[in-house]
N, C-alpha and C positions, 0 to 999 in steps of 0.2 A: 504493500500500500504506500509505504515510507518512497518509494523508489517511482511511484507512479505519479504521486504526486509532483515529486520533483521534475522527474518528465517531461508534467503536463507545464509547471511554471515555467520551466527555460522555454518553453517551446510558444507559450503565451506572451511572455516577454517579448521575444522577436515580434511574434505578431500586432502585438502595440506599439514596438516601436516603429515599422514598415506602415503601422497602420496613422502614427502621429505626421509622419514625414509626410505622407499623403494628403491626411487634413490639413496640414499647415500651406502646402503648396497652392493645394486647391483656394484657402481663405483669402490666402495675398491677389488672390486672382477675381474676387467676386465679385468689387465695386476699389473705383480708386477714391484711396481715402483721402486725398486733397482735393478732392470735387468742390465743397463746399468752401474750402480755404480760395480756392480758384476766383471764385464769384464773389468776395468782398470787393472793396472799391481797394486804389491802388493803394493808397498808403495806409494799408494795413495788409493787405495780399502778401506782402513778401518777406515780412516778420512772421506770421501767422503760419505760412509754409516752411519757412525755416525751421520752424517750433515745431510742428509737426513730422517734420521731414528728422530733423534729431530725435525727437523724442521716440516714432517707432523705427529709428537705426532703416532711412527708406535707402540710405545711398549706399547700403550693403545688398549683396547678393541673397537669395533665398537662400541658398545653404546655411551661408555664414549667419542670418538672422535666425535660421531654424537650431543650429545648435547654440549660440547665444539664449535662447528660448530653452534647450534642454538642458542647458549646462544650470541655467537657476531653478527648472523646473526639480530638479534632481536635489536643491537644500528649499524645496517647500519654495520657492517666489515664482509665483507664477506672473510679474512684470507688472505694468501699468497699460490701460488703456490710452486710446488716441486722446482723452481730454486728461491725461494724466492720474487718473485713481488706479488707487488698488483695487487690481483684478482679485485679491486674494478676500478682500474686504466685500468687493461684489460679489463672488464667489459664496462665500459665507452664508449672506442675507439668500441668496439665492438658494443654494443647496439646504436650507432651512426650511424654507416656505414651500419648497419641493416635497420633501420629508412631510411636512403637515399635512400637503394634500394627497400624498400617495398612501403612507404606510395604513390608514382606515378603507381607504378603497382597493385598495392591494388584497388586504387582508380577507375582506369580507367577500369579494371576489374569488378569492381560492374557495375558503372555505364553505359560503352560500354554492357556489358556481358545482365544487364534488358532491356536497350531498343532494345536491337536485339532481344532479346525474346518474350518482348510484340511486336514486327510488328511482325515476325514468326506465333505468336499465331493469330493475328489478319488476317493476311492474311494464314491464315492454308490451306495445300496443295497445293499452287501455288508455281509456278516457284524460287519466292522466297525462301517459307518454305523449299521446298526440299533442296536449294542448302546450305540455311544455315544449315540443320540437319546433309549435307554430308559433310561441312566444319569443323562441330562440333565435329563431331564423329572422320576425321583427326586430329585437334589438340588432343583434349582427348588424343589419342591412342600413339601421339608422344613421344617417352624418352626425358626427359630435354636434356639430355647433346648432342644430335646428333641436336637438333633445337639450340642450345646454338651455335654447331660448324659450321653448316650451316651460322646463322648469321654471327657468327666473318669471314665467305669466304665473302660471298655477302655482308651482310650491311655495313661490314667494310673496309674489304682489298679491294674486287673490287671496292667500291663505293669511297675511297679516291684514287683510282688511275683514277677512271674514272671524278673525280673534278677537273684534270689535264687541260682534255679539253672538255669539258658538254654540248657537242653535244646527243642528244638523236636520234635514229635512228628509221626511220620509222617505222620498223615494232614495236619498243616499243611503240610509240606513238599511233597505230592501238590497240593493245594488251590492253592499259590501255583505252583507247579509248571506246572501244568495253566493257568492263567490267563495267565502269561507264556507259554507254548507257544500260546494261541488269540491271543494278543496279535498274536505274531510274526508268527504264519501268516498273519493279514488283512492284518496293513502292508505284508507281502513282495508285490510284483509276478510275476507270471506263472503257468502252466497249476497245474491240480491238484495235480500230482506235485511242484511247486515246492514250493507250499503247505504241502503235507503233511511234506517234506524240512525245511522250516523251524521247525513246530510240532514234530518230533518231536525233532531237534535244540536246539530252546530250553528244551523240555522237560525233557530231560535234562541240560543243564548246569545249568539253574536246581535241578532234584534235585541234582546232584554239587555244585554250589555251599553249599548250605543244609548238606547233610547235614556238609560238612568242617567250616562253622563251625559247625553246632552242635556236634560232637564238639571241638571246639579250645575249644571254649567264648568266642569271640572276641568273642561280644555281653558278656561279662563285662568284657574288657580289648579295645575295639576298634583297631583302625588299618590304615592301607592298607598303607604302607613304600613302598619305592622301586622295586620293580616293579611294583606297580601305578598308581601318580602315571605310572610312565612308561610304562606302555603306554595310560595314560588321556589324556596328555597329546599322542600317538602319535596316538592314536584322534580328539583335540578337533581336531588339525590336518586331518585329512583331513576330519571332518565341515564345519569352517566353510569349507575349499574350496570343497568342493563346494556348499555355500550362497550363499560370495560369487562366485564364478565359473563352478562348474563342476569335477568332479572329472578334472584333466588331470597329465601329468606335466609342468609347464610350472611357470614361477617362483614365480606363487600358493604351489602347493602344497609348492615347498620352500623359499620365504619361513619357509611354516608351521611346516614340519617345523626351521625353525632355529629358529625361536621356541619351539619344542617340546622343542629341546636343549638350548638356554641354561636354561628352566624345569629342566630335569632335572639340570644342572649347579648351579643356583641350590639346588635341595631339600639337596644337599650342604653347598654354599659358605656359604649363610646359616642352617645349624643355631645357632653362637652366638648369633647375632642375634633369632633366633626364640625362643630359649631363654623369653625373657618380656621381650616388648616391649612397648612403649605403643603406643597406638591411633593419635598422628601418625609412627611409624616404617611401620606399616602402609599407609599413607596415602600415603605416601614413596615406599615401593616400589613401590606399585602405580603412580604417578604414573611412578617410574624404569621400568616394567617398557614403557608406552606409550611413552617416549621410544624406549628399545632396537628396541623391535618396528616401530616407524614406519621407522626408520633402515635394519633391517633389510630391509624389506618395501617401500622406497625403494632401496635399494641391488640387491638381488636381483629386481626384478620389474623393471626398467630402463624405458624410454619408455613401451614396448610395453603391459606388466603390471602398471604400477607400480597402476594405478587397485583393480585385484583384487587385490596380492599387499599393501599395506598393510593394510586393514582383516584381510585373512586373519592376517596376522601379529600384531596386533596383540591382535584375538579369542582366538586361539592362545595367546597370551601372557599374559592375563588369566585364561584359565582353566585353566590350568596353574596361576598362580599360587592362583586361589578351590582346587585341588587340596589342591595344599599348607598352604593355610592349612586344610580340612578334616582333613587328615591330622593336621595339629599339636594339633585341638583335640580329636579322638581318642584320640590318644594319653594326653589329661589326662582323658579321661573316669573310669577306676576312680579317680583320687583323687579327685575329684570329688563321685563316684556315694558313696564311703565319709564326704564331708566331712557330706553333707546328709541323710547315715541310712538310703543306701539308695533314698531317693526322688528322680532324678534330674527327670522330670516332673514339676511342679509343677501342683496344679489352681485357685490362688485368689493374685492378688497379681503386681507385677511385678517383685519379686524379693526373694531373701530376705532378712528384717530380719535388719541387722548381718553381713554375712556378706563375709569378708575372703579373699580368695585371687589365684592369679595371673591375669595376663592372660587364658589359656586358662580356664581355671575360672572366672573370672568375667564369659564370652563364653558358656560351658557353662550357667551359672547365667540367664543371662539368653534365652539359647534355651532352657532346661528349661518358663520362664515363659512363654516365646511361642508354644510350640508349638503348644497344643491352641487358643487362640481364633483364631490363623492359622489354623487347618488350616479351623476350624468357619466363618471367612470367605468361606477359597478354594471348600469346598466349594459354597456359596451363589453365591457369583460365577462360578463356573467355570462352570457350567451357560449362564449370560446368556451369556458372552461367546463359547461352545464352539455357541451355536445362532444368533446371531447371523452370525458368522462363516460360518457354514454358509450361511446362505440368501445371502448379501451376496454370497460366492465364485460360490454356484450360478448368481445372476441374471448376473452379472457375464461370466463362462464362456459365456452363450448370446449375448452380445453380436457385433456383425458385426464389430468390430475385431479380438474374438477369434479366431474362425474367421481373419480377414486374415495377420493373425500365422502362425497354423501353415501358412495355404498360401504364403506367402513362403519357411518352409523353416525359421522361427527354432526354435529345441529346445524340447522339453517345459516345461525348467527356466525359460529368460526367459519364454516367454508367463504361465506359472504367476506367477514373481516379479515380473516389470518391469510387466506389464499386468493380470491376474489382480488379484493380492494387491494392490496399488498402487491403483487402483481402489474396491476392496470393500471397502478400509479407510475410505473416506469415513465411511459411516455408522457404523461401530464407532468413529470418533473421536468423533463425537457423544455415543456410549455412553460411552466411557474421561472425557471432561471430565465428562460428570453425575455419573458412579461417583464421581470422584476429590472433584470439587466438594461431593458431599454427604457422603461418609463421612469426610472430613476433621473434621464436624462431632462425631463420634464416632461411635460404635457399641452404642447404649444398649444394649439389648439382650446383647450380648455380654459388655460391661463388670457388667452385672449377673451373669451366669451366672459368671463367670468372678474376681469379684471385684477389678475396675481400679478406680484412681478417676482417667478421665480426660475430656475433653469431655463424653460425656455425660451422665455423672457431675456434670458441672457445672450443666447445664441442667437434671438434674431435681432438684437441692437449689432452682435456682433457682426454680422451679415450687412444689416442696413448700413452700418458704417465705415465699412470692407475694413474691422479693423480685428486681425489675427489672433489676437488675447483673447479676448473675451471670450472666441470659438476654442480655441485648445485648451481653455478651463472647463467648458462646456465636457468637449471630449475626454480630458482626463476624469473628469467624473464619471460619464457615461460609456466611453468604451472598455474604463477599468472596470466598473460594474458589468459591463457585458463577459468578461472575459473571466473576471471572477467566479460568478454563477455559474457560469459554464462551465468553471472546473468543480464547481460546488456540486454540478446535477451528474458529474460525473462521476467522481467519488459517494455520491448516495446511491448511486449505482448500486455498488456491493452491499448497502443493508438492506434495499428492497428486493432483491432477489440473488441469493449466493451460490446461483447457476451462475453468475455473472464475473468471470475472475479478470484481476485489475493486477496485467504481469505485464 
């Protein structure tokens, strides 16, 4: 492995640097960056070009300006721009604001995007699969910037005017209604009359649900409280059971179920605390929460369980905790929603200039800003990774191991998780390191619609102003994360499948 690694870096290395020399030639080429200096009146043209013309070294050759450029790149200085700043400074604020818009839409993208794909694959050809292939194939086909504009109408403008007064109207409550009752009915297993038991049933809680808060008016002043954190938390236990082992009444599951009470003890005990903390107390706890639950899920799962009843508790444990920390920032959404005018979505900017408030409100403020170019992300990626998934599951499912599995007698659930899923994920890692590796580079596109200024923001001033910094800090961000990952989906190679030898 030691050896394969090193392999793949010396061999990565060459390709970034062939690959730098190439960027850099092409950038000097894209626009001349004295255009503008050209076009002032004369007594200023020829100080002004001077200035310029020293400052990005124009009277040296490409070569010589290109390792000039790698010789500082190589002690961290990535140089100055045509107007003299730090590229490492722009750099910074950039690759930040990148960061905040990607790693939530990234995220939620792998993870929503395989488990719609594995139910898809598992219930293939039903009611389900079709409707999710035909919602897959809609997003796919969507241009960013027309779902980007969409959003900022609906998610934003009408939905802060409609926060005014949050009354929901019947036929929307029917509408959502009806779509969680076909939901239900397809994921639920078994005969027709099952089916129909479930739809009719989902149906109508999702109507008794809607109808109370809109009448309480609780989208005005939201929050969960402490029966629902604890019947939520009740619920997280028995689902990651059953995820990570199997749902039994055996130690996993009341590993969970303690990790599920201490959380529910904690919403209590840690009210002062929560009151308005900083973001490393946050940090803290979560970190304390995994100690607890490991000890727990160590202690209660004993020789036998211990291997299932840790990660359950600890799963448990963790979101329980993301519970409560939703609930808390709930809770601060009306002063929140009344500090910023009533507009709690934000459609332009990554957050509001000059705008002082608490820890909660200022997590508020900062989701209000991410929401809609996340959402206009996920939607576009959910699709790749929700049809990829699918066929990777399907092919994988008709394989002879597979079949060997079930005739051994092993349950539905490990052939699905241990050999299924495990398996199919090969090629979707592939997927996940390109995705990651290139949108790290930014999100032009989005960032335009949405009004960021981050990575790709970078690249296309650097473009506009044919000035070569500002693109080869783009590039070392972006094509070391390409090449990184790649080595990263290469070496995971060997733990998703150890048919796979890395000599």
């Amino acid at each position: 492995m030691l050896v394969f690694i090193a392999r793949r870096l010396f061999v990565s290395i060459w390709v970034f640097l062939a690959s730098s020399v190439l960027v850099f030639v092409l950038s000097t080429q894209v626009r001349d960056p004295l255009a503008e200096a050209r076009g002032l009146p004369d007594s200023a043209r020829e100080s002004k070009i001077a200035e310029i013309t020293e400052r990005m070294h124009l009277d040296d050759s490409v070569l010589v300006r290109y390792f000039r450029w790698l010789s500082d790149a190589l002690t961290g200085d990535l140089g100055t721009n045509r107007q003299g700043q730090s590229v490492n400074t722009m750099l910074e604020s950039a690759f930040s604001a990148t960061m905040q818009l990607i790693i939530g839409a990234t995220v939620l993208s792998i993870v929503v995007g395989i488990s719609i794909g594995v139910i898809s694959a598992l219930r293939q050809y039903t009611a389900l699969d079709q409707t999710v292939t035909f919602v897959a194939f809609i997003c796919f086909s969507l241009p960013l910037f027309w779902v980007g504009t969409l959003l900022k109408q609906f998610l934003a403008i009408d939905f802060n005017d409609w926060l005014a007064d949050p009354v929901i109207s019947p036929l929307f409550i029917g509408a959502i209604s009806l779509f969680a009752g076909l939901f239900c009915g397809s994921v639920v297993l078994g005969d027709r009359r099952t089916r129909l038991i479930a739809f009719a049933s989902s149906t109508g809680a999702m109507a008794v649900l809607l109808a109370v808060l809109s009448a309480a008016e609780w989208f005005a002043d939201p929050g969960l409280g402490p029966i629902v954190v604890a019947l939520t938390a009740v619920a997280g236990a028995v689902g990651f059971t059953t995820l990570v082992g199997g749902l039994e009444w055996r130690p996993p599951l009341q590993a969970a179920l303690v990790a599920a009470a201490l959380g529910i003890v904690a919403y209590f005990a840690l009210d002062p605390v929560l009151n308005n903390p900083q973001l490393p107390t946050i940090i803290g706890l979560a970190l304390l929460t995994v100690g607890i639950c490991f000890a727990v899920g160590w202690y209660v799962g004993g020789d036998l369980y211990r291997r299932n009843a840790v990660p359950a508790a600890i799963f448990t444990g963790l979101f329980a905790g993301a519970v409560i920390f939703t609930d808390r920032m709930l809770q601060s959404f009306a002063d929140y929603s009344e500090s910023v005018g009533g507009r709690p979505v934000s459609t332009v900017g990554a957050e509001t200039p000059n705008y002082e408030g608490t820890f909660w409100e200022s997590g508020l403020d900062s989701f209000g800003h991410l929401a809609l170019p996340t959402l206009a992300l996920v939607l576009i990626s959910l699709a790749t990774y929700t049809r990829y998934t699918r066929a990777s599951m399907l092919e994988v499912m008709n394989q002879d191991f597979v079949r060997t599995g079930r005739a051994k007698g092993l349950s539905e659930r490990a052939v699905v998780t241990r050999h299924v899923l495990r398996n199919g994920l090969i090629p979707i890692t592939t997927l996940i390191a390109y995705d990651i590796g290139t949108i790290v580079g930014g999100a032009v596109v989005t960032e335009q619609v949405f009004g960021w200024s981050a990575m790709g923001s970078l690249l296309f001033t650097g473009i506009e102003q044919g000035d070569p910094m500002p693109i080869m800090a783009f590039f070392v961000v972006s094509g070391g994360a390409i090449v990184l990952f790649n080595m990263i989906a290469d070496i995971a190679y060997a733990f998703l499948d150890p048919r796979i030898r890395l000599s």
